[in-house]
C-alpha positions as CSV (number, residue, x, y, z in Angstrom):
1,X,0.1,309.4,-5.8
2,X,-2.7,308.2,-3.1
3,X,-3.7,305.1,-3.8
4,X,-1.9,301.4,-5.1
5,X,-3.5,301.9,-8.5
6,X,-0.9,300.9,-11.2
7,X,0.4,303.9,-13.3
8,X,0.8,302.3,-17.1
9,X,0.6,303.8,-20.0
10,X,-1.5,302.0,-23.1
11,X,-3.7,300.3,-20.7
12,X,-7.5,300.2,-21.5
13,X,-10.0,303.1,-20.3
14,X,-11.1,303.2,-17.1
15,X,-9.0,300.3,-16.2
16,X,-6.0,301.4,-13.4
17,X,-8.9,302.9,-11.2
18,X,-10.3,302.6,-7.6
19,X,-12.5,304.3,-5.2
20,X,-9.8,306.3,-3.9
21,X,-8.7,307.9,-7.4
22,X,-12.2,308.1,-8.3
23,X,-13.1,310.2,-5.7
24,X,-15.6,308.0,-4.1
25,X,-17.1,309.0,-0.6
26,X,-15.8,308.1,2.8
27,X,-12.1,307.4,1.0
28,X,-8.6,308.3,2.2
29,X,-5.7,309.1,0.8
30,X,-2.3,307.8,1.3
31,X,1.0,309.8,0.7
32,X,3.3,307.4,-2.0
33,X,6.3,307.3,-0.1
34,X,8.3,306.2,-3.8
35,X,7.1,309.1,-5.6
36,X,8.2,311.5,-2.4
37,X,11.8,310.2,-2.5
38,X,12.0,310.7,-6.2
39,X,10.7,314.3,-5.9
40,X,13.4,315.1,-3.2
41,X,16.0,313.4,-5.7
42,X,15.5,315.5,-8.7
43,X,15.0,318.6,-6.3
44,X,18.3,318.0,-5.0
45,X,19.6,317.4,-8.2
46,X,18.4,320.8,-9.5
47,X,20.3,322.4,-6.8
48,X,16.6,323.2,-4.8
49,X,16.3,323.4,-0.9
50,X,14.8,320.9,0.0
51,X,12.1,322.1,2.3
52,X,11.7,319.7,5.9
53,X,8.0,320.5,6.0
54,X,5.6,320.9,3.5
55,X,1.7,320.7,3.0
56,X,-0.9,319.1,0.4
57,X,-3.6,321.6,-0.4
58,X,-6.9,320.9,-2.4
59,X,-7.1,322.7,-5.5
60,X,-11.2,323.2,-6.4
61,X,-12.0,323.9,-9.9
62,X,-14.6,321.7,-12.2
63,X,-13.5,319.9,-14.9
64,X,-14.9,316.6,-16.6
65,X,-11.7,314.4,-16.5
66,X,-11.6,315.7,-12.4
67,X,-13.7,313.2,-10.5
68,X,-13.2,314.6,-7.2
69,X,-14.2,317.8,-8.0
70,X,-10.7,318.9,-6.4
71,X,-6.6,318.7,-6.9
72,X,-4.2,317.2,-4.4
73,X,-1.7,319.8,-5.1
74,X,0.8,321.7,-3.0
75,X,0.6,325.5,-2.9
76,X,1.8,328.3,-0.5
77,X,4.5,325.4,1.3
78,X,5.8,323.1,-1.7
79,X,8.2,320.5,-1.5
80,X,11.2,322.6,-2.8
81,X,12.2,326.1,-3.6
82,X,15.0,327.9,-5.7
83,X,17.8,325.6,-7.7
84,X,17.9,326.2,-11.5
85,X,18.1,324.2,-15.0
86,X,22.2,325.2,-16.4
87,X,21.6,325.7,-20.3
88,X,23.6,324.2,-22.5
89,X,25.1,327.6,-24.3
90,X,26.1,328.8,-21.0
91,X,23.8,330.3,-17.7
92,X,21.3,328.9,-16.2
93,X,17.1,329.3,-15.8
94,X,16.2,329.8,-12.2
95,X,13.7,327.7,-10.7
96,X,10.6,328.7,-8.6
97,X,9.4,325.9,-6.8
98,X,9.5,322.1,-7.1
99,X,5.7,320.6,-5.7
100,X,4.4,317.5,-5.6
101,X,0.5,316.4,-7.1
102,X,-1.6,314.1,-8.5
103,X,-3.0,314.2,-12.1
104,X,-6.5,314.4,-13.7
105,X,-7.7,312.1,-16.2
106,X,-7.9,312.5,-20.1
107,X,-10.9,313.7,-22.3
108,X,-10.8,311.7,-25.7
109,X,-12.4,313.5,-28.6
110,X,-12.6,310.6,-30.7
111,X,-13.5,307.3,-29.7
112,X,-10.6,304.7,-29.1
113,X,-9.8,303.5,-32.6
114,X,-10.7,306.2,-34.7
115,X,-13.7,308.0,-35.5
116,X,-15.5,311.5,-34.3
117,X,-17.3,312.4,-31.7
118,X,-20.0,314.9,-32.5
119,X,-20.8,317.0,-29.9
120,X,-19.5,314.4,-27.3
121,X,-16.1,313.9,-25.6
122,X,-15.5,310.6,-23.1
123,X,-13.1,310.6,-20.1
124,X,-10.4,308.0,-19.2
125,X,-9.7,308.2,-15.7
126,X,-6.5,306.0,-15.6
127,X,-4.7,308.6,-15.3
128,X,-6.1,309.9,-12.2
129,X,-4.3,310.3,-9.2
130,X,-0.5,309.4,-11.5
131,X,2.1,311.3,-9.3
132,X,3.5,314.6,-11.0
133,X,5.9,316.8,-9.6
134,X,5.6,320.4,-11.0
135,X,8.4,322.4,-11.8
136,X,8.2,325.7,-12.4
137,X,10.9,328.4,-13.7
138,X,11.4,332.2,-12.7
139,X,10.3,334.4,-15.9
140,X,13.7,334.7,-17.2
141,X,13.5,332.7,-20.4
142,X,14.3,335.1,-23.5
143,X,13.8,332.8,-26.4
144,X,11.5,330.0,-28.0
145,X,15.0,328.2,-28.3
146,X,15.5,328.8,-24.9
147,X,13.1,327.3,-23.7
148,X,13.4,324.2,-25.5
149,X,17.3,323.9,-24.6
150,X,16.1,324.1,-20.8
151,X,13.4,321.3,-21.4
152,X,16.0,319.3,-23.0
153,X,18.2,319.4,-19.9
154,X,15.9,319.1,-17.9
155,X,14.5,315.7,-19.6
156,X,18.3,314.2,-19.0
157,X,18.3,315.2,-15.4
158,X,15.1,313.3,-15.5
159,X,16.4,310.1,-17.0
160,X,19.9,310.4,-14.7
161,X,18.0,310.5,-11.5
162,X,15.2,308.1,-12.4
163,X,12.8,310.2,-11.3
164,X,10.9,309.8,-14.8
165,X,11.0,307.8,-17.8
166,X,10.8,311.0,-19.6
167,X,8.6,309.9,-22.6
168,X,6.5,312.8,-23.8
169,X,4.7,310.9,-26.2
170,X,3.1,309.1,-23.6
171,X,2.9,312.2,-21.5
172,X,5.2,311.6,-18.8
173,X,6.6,315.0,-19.5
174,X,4.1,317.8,-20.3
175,X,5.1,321.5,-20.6
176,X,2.8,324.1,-20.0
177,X,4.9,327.4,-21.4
178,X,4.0,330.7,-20.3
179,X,4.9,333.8,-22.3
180,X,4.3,337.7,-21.7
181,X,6.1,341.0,-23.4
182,X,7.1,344.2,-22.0
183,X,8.2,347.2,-23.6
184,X,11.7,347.7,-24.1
185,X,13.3,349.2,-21.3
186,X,10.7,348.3,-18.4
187,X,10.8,345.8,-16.0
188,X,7.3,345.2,-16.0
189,X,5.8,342.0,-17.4
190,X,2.9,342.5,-19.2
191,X,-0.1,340.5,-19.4
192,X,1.2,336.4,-19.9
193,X,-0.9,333.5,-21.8
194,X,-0.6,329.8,-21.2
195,X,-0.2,327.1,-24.1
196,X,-1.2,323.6,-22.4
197,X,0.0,320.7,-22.3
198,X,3.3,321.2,-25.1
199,X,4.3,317.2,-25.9
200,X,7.2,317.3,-27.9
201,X,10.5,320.4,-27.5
202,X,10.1,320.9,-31.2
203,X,6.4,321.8,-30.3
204,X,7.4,324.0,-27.2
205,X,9.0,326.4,-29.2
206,X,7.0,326.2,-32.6
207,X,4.0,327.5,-29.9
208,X,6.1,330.3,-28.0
209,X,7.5,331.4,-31.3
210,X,3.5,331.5,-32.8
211,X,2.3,333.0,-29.7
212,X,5.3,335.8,-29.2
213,X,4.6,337.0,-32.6
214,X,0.4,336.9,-31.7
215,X,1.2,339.1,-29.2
216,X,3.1,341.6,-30.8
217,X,0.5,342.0,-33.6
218,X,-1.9,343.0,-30.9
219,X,0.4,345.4,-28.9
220,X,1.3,347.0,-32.2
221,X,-2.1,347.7,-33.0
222,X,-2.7,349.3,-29.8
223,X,-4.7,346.1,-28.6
224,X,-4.7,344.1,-24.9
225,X,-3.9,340.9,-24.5
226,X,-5.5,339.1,-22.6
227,X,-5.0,336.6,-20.4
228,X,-5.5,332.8,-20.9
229,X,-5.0,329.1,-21.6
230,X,-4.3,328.4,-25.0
231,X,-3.4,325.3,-27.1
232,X,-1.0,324.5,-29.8
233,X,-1.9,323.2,-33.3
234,X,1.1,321.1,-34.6
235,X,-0.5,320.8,-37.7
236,X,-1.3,324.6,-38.5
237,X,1.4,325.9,-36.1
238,X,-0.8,327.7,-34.3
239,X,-2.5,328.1,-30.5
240,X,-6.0,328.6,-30.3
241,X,-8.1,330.0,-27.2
242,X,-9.3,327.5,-24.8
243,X,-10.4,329.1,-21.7
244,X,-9.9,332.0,-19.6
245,X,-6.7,331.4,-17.1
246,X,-8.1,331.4,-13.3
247,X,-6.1,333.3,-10.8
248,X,-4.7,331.5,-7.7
249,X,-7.5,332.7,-5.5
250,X,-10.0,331.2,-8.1
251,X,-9.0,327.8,-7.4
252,X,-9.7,328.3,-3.2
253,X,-6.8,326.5,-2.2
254,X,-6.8,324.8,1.7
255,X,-4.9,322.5,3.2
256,X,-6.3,318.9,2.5
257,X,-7.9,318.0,5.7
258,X,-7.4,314.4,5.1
259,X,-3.5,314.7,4.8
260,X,-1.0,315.6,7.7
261,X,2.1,318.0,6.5
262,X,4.6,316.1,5.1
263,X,7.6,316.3,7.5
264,X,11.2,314.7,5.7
265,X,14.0,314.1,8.2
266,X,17.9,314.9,7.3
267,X,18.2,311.2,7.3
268,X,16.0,310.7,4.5
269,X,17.1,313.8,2.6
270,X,20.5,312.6,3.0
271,X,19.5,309.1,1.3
272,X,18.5,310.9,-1.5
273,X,21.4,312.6,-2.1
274,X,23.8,309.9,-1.7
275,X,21.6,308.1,-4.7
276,X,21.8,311.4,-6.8
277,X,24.7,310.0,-9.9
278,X,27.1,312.1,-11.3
279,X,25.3,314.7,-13.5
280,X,25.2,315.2,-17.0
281,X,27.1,318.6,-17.0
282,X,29.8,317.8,-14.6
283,X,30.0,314.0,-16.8
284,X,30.6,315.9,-19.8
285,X,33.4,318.2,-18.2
286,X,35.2,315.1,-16.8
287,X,35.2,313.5,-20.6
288,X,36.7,316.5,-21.5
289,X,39.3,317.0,-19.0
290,X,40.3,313.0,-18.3
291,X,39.8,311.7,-22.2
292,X,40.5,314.8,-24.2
293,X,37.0,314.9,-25.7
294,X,35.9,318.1,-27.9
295,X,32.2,320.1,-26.2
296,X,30.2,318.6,-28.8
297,X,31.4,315.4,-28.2
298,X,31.9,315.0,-24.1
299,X,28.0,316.4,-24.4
300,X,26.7,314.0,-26.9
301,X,28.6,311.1,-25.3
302,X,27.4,312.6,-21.8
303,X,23.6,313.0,-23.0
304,X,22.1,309.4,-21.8
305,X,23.6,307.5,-18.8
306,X,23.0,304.2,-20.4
307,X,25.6,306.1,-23.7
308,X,27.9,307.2,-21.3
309,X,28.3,304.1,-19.1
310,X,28.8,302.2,-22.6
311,X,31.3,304.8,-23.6
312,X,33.3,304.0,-20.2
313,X,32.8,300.2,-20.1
314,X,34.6,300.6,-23.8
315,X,37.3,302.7,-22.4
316,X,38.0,300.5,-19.4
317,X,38.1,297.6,-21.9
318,X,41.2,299.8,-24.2
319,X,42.3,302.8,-22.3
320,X,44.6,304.4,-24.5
321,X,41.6,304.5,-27.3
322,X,39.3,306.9,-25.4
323,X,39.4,309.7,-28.3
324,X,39.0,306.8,-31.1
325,X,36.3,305.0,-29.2
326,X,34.4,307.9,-28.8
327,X,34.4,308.3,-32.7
328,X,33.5,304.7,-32.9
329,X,30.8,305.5,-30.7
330,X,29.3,308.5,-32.2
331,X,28.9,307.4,-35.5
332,X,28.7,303.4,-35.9
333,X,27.2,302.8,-32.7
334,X,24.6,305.6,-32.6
335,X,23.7,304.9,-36.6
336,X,23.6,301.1,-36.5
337,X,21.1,301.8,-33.4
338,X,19.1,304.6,-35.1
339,X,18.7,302.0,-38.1
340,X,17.2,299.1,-36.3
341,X,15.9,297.4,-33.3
342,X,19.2,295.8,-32.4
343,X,20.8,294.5,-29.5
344,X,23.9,296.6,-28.6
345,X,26.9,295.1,-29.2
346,X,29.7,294.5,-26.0
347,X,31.3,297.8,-24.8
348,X,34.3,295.6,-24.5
349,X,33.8,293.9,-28.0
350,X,33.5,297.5,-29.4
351,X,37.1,298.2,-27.8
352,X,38.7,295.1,-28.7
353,X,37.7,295.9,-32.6
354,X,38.8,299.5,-32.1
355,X,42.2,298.1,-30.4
356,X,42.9,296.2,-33.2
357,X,42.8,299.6,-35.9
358,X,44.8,301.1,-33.5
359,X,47.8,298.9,-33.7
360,X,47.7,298.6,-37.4
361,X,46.4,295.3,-37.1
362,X,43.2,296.2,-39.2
363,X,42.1,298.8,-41.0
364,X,39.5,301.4,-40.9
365,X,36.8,299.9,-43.7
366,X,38.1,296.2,-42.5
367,X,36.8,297.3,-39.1
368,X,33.6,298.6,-39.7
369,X,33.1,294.7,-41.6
370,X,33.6,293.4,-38.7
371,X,31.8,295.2,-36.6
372,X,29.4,294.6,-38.5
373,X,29.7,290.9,-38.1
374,X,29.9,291.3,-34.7
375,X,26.8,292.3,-34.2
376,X,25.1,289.6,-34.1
377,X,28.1,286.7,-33.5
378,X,29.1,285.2,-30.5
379,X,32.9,285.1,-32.3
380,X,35.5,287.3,-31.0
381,X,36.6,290.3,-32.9
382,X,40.2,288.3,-33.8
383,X,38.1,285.5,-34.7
384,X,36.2,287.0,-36.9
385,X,39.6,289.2,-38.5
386,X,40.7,285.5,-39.1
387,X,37.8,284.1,-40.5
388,X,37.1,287.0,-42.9
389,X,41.0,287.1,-43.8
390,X,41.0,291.0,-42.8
391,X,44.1,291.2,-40.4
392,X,46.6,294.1,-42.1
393,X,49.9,292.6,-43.8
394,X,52.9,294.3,-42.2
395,X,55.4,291.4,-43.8
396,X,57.9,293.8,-45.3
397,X,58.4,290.6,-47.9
398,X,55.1,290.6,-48.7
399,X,54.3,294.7,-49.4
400,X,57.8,294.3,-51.5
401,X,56.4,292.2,-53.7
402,X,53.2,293.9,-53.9
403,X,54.8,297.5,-54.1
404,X,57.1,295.8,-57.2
405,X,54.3,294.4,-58.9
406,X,52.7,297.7,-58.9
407,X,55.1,299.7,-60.2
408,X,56.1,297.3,-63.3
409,X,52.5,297.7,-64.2
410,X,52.0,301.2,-63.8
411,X,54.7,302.8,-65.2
412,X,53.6,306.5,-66.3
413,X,52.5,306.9,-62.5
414,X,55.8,305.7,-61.4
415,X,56.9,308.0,-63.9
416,X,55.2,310.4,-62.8
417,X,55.9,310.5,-59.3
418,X,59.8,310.4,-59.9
419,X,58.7,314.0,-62.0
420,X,57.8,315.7,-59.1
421,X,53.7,314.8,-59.1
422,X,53.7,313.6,-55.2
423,X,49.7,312.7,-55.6
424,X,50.8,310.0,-58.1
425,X,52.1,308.2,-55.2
426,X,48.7,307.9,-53.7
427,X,47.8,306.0,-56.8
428,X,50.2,303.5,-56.7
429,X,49.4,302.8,-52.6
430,X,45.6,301.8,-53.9
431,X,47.2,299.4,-56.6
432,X,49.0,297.4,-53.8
433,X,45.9,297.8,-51.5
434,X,44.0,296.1,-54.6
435,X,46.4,293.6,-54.9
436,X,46.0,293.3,-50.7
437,X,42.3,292.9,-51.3
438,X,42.7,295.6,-48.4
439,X,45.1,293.9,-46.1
440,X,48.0,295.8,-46.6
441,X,49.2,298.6,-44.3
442,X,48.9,301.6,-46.1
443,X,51.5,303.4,-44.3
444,X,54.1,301.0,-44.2
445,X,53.4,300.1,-47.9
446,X,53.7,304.2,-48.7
447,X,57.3,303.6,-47.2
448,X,58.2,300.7,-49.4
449,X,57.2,302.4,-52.3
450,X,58.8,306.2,-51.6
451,X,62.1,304.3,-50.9
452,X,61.9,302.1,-54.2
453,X,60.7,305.3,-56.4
454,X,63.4,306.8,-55.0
């Protein structure tokens, strides 16, 4: 956030370091214009006022993995304020603030590789100075599921704007939840705990659900809660006690002496919002309105930009298909990618396969064969129809013959059928799509064969 150091995850300890992130007397910071911009996206993409002036502060408090001694943080004049998170069963969480910092390092409790530390922890301080913007919510979330759904919206507005690559695993999204109880009734908010550092939505809510019902047990009993910073077991389920939580006035915030305010002009806020792409929420109402999409699927199809610009490349490619390549797309695409490492196949490819079933050329389970095929073929979709001998018969001559064949040999469903049993006639169309080897078209050969049982 204040120095050139790289910010890379994996990299080995106490690599991506230098005097400046270190600490190290008689250094200066410098404000990274990059990460500033991509703040004042995502602010603006959260529907926050973007504030023209705001201020670094130094944040004192001792910690191992805190060289300095001291936070570059943003306190009582952040970057951004108000805006709000929409959830996705309808509402929205409002937002606080939006401010910009820099990060500590890590404490490792085992050392790289495997094996315990007795006694000892090391620090890796490549992570100090990475740039973090902070949001934080209003105190209006009312469930462990909740909060997860607002995390989970928030991580696409992440990934949309580019403001983050949103990987938790690697911790470029952290949650620290907060959660407090009040009597029914009141409007007061009792005393609130903190579980650090939540990786993984799953793990946000297992830890509010734990910690709501930790709480209660000591209410009931007529006990106090008290507050501060807990962590979450993922193992147990559980959060355990880590420290006391500091006040604000514990952490003797001032404005970092070394930093002028940072001043944005309307020109450069304006920049920002001209980059800002269309939104997951208003993307998914668009599929629904211009394609004719279901919720569950306009939000599924909507959920990545990289899914929804493949989804719209296909359509492009075969515009009367948008309903059917959207099936395509949620279930061959996504499984075939959720199965293996693969290459993704041509949005256009995709719609010239899913063309094809739509004029009766091909059928369904011919289709997914060639897809298949496709995969990992430089052939066209009719090429390969050709090569693999899939393309539908529609030859009236041809189903004749077939539908003839089929009722000579299976008289007693033929029989049947003329009887009144209407499911025998179902039969009968998979004997002439045997025949077919699959290359018939069922519904014109269920034609042939009505009008010759008739």
């Amino acid at each position: 956030m204040f120095c050139r150091c790289e910010n890379r995850f994996g990299a080995e300890p106490n690599e991506l370091v230098c005097p400046v992130c270190l600490g190290y007397p008689g250094t200066l910071p410098v404000i990274n214009q990059h990460a500033v911009d991509l703040a004042t996206r995502l602010a603006l993409a959260l529907g926050c006022v973007v504030e023209r002036r705001s201020v670094f502060a130094r944040k004192n408090y001792f910690y191992p993995d805190l060289p300095k001694g001291y936070q570059i943080s943003q306190y009582d004049e952040p970057l951004a304020e108000g805006g709000s998170v929409p959830l996705p069963t309808g509402g929205n969480v409002r937002l606080h603030r939006i401010h910009l910092e820099e990060d500590a390092g890590k404490l490792l409790h085992e050392v790289p590789g495997g094996g315990p530390l007795p006694g000892r922890s090391l620090v890796d301080f490549n992570r100090c100075g990475v740039p973090l913007v902070e949001i934080v919510t209003e105190p209006e979330i009312r469930s462990p599921e909740d909060a997860q759904a607002c995390l989970q919206t928030l991580h696409q507005i992440l990934l949309y704007t580019g403001a983050s690559d949103g990987n938790m695993e690697e911790g470029s999204l952290r949650c620290d939840a907060n959660l407090s109880l009040r009597p029914a009734g009141s409007d007061a908010l009792g005393t609130k705990t903190e579980v650090k550092n939540l990786n993984s939505f799953r793990h946000v809510a297992r830890a509010l659900g734990y910690e709501r019902e930790r709480q209660l047990h000591i209410l009931a009993a007529g006990g106090r809660v008290e507050q501060e910073t807990r962590s979450f077991e993922p193992a147990s389920g559980v959060t355990r006690s880590l420290r006391s939580k500091e006040e604000a006035h514990d952490y003797r915030y001032f404005p970092e002496p070394d930093l002028r305010p940072l001043v944005l002009t309307e020109g450069r806020i304006e920049r920002q919002a001209e980059l800002l792409p269309e939104l997951p929420w208003v993307k998914s109402a668009r599929f629904r309105n211009a394609y004719g999409l279901r919720a569950e699927e306009a939000a599924l199809l909507s959920g990545s930009a990289s899914l929804a610009a493949y989804y719209e490349r296909a359509v492009a490619a075969h515009p009367t298909g948008a309903k059917s390549i959207a099936n395509w797309v949620m279930t061959e695409i996504l499984r075939e990618l959720k199965q293996q490492d693969v290459q993704l196949i041509a949005p256009e490819r995709l719609a010239a396969i899913v063309a094809l079933v739509d004029s009766g050329e091909l059928s369904t389970t011919a289709a997914k064969d060639v897809l298949s095929e496709a995969w990992g073929s430089e052939e066209s979709p009719d090429q390969i129809v050709d090569r693999l001998g899939l393309r539908q018969v529609r030859d009236d001559r041809q189903l004749e013959a077939w539908a003839d064949a089929a009722v000579a040999a299976n008289g007693k469903a033929a029989a049947a059928y003329r009887d009144g049993r209407k499911q025998a006639l179902g039969y009968l169309v998979g004997q002439v799509m045997k025949a077919s080897r699959g290359t018939a078209e069922p519904q014109a050969a269920r034609e042939i064969l009505r009008r010759k049982l008739a």
